[in-house]
N, C-alpha and C positions, 0 to 999 in steps of 0.2 A: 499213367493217369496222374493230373496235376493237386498237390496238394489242395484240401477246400480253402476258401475263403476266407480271412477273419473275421467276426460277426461285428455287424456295423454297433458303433454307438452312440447311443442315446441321447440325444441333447434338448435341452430347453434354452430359450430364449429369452431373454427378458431386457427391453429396449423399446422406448419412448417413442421412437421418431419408426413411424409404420416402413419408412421409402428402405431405412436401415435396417429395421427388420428383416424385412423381404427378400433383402440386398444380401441377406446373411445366410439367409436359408435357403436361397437357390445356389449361392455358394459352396454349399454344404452341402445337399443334397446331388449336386451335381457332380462329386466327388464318388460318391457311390460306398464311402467311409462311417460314413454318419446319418443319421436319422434324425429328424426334428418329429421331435414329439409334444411340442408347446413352445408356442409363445405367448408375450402376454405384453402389454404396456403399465402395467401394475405392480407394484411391490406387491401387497398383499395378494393377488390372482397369484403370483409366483410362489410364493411361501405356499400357497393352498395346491397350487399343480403340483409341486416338488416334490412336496411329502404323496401325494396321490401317483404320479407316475416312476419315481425315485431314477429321474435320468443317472448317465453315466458324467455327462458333462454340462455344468451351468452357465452360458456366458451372459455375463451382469451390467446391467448401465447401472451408476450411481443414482446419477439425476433422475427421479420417476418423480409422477406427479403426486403420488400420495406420501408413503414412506419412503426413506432414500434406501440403498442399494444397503448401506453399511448394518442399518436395520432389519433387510432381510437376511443378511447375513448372521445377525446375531437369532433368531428365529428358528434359522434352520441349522444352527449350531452344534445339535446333537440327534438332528433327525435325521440325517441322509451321511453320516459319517463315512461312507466309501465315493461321494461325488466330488469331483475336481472343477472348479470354482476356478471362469476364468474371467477378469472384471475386464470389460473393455468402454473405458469412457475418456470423454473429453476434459476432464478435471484433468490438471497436471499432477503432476508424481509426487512435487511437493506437496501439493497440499493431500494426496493419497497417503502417502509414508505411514503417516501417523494412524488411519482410521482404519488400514488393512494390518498392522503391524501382527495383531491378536485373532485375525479371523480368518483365520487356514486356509486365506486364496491361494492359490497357486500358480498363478499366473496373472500378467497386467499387462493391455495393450492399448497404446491410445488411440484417440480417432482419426486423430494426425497422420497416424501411419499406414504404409501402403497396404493393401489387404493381404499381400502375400504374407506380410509379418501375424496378419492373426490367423492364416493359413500353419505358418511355423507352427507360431503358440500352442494352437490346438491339434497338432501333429505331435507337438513334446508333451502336453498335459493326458491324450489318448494313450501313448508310451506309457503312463506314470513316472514320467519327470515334471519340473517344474518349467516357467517361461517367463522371465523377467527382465526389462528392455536395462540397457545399462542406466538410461538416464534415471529410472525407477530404483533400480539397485545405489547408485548414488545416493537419491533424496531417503533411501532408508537408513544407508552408514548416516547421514546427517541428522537423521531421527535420533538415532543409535543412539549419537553422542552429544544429544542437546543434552538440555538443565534435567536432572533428576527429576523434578518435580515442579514440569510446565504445565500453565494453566491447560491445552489440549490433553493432556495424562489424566487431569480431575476428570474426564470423562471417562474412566472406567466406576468411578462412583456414582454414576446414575443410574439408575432403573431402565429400566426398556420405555415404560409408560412416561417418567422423565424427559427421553430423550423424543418421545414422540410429541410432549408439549411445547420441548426447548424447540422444535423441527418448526409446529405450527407458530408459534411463538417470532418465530425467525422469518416466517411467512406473513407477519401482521394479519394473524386473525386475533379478533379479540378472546377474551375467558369465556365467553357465552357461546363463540360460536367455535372456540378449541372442543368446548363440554360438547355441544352438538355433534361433532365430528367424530368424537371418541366416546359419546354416551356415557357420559360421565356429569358428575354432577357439577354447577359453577365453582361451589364454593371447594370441589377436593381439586379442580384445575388451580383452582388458587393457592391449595397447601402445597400442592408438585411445584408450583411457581415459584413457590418461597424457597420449598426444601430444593429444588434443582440450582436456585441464586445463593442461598447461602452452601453450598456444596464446590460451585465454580468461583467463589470470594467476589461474585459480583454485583451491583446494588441494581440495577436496572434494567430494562428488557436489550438493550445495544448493546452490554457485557455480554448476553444471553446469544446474541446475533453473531458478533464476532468469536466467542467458542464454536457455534453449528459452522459459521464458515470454516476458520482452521479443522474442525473435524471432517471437511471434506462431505455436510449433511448438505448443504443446502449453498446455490451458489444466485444471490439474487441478480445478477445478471443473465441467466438463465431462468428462473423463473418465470411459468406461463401459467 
């Protein structure tokens, strides 16, 4: 009589482009390995599924249309502490290095690559190993051993609500309509405005653009 089965697991999805979604989860589910138990094209929908079905495995696009990936990340930071976190996006490594350095991914595949690679991935993060492509391990030694104290690092001194201004912010909405978005009032989008520019030594909202870019938040040529 043959030993049973390993019990499949648990994954959530969360990825923008519905055709990739799909593409993901009949991959997965076709494997007989794993379960999809949510997807979402939403930051926020994700942080709310996550903590409610507590998968085994998360795989993450950065680029979403509300909050970015790096901000669900920090969200679900101490609420799901046994899920293995695997980011698969089209942002390159470089500008990754920095923005995963601190958030307990575990793995990183890009969209570049053939699907059997995020086959691997999610075959070594199920294991409880890690999966990181060499080019990503490179652009981290290079993180490693930049300037002590790069303007990208000022971003661990922002707030979460910060960083969701400097997001909208980098998005060109105006104070009135960042307030709208976050229910928040005009004039405290104004004091986050100030306190998040004088924090990253910058006087203007294009300082404010070019930190969200190098943090890997927000890529305006993507942008829809």
């Amino acid at each position: 009589m043959g030993s049973p089965s390993a019990p499949q697991k648990t994954v959530v999805i969360v990825e923008d482009q519905t055709a990739v979604r799909e593409l993901v989860t009949e991959m997965l589910e076709s494997r007989g390995k794993y379960k999809v138990v949510g997807s979402t094209a939403a930051g926020q929908e994700c942080v709310d599924m996550v903590i409610k079905v507590k998968p085994d495995l998360l795989i993450l696009d950065i680029l979403l249309p509300d909050i970015s990936g790096i901000e669900v990340l920090r969200r679900l930071h101490d609420a799901v502490p046994k899920m293995a976190v695997l980011v698969f996006s089209s942002k390159s490594e470089k500008q990754l290095a920095h923005g995963l350095l601190d958030q307990g991914v575990r793995g990183y595949v890009s969209k570049a690559a053939p699907l059997s690679e995020l086959r691997q991935a999610l075959d070594a993060l199920a294991a409880g190993d890690t999966w990181f492509s060499d080019a990503y391990n490179a652009a981290l030694e290079r993180a490693r051993k930049g300037p002590e104290r790069s303007t990208d690092e000022k971003g661990v001194l922002l707030t979460d609500r910060e960083r969701e201004v400097a997001v909208l912010l980098a998005r060109s909405h105006s104070s009135k309509e960042v307030a709208a978005r976050l229910n928040i009032s005009s004039k405290t989008v104004e004091n986050h405005r100030t306190n998040l520019m004088r924090k990253l030594g910058v006087h203007d909202v294009a300082g404010v653009i070019r930190f969200v870019i190098r943090q890997g938040l927000f890529d305006p040529s993507e942008d829809r």
